[in-house]
C-alpha positions as CSV (number, residue, x, y, z in Angstrom):
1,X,80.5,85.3,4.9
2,X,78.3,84.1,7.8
3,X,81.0,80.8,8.1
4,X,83.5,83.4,8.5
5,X,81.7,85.7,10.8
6,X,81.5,82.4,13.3
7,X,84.4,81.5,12.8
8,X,85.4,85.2,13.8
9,X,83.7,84.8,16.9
10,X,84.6,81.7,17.8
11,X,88.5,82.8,17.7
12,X,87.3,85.7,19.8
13,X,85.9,83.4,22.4
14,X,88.6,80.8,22.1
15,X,91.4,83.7,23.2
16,X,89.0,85.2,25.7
17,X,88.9,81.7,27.5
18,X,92.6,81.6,27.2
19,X,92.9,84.8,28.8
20,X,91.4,83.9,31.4
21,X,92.9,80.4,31.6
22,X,96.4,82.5,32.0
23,X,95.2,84.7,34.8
24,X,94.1,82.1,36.7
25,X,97.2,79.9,36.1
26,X,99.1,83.1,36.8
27,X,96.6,83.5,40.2
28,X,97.3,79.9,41.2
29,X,101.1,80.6,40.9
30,X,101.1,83.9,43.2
31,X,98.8,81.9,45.8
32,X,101.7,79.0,45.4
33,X,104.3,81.4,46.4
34,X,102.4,82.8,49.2
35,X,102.1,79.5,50.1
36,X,105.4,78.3,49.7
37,X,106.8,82.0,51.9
38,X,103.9,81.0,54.8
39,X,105.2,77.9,54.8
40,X,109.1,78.8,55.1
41,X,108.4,81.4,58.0
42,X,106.2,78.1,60.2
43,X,109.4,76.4,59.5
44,X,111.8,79.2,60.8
45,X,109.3,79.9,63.5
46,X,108.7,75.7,64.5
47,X,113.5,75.7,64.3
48,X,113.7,78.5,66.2
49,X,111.1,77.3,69.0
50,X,112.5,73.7,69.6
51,X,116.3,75.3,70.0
52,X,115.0,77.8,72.5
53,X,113.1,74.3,73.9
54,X,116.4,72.9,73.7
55,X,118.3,75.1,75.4
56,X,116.1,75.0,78.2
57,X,116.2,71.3,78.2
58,X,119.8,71.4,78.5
59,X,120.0,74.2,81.3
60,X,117.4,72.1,83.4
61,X,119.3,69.3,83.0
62,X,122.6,70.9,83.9
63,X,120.6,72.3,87.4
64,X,119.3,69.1,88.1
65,X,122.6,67.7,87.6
66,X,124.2,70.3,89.9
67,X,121.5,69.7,92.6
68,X,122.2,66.2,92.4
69,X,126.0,66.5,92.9
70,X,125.2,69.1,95.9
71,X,122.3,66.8,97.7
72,X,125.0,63.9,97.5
73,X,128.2,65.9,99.1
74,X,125.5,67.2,101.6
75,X,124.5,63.9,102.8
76,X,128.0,62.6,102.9
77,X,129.3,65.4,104.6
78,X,126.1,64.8,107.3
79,X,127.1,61.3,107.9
80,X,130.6,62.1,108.4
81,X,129.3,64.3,110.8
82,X,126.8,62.5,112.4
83,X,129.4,58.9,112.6
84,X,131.5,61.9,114.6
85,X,129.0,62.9,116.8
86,X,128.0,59.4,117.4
87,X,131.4,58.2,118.2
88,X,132.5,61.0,120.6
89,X,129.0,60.3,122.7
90,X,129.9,59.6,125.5
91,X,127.3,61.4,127.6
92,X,123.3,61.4,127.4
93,X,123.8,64.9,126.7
94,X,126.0,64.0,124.0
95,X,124.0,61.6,123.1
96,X,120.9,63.8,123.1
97,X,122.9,66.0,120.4
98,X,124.1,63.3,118.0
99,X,120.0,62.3,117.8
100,X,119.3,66.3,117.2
101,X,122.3,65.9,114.5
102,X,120.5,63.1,113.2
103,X,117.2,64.3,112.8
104,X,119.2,67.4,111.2
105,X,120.4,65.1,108.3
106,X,117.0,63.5,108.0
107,X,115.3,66.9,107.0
108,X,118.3,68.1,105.4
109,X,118.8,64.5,103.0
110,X,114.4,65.0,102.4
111,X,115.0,68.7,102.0
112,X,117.8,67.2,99.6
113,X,115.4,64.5,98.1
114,X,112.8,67.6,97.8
115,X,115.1,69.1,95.6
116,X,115.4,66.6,93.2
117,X,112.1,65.8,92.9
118,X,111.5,69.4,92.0
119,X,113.9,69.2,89.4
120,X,112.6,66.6,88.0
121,X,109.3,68.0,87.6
122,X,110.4,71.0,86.2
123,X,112.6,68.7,83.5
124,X,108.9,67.0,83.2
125,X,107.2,70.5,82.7
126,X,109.9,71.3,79.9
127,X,109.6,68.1,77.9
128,X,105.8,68.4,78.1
129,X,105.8,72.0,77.2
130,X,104.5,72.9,73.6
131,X,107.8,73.0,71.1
């Protein structure tokens, strides 16, 4: 009877620990899941980010592009200009004005030159950013 009565207990204990073994295996699998839903949302969040990075990448580089274009029809359209001026000089006061048209194309190709070195720190500045 006493064999018994252990025996008892120990079948009592032995599904006691398995209780508990299946709520904890049933714990571990809800903290899985949350794991597994934190994890999807970072992922979501992380897409989402580097398209919006993206996007701005691509707009920058369109401006930049743009600029480019515009500084480089500028500075033709200054020499053209300026190979005028030049050629009709026939007067120091002509002359006078060609080198004031000159010095205008010089700030206006640096102003140019300006301008694309801005855009290419702001094309810097979007690369570096955080994604």
């Amino acid at each position: 009877e006493a064999a018994a009565a252990r025996a008892g207990a120990g079948e009592a204990e032995a599904r006691a620990a398995l209780a508990r073994a299946e709520t904890e295996l049933e714990a571990s699998r809800d903290e899985l899941e949350q794991g597994r839903e934190a994890a999807r949302a970072a992922v979501a969040e992380l897409d989402d980010a580097l398209e919006t990075a993206q996007d701005s990448l691509r707009t920058t580089r369109a401006a930049m592009e743009a600029a480019a274009e515009e500084a480089t029809a500028e500075r033709a359209a200054l020499q053209t200009n300026l190979t005028h001026a030049l050629s009709r000089a026939s007067s120091a006061e002509e002359a006078a004005a060609a080198g004031n048209a000159l010095e205008e194309a010089s700030r206006a190709a640096a102003a140019a030159a300006a301008a694309s070195e801005e855009l290419a720190r702001a094309r810097r500045a979007v690369l570096d950013s955080d994604i």
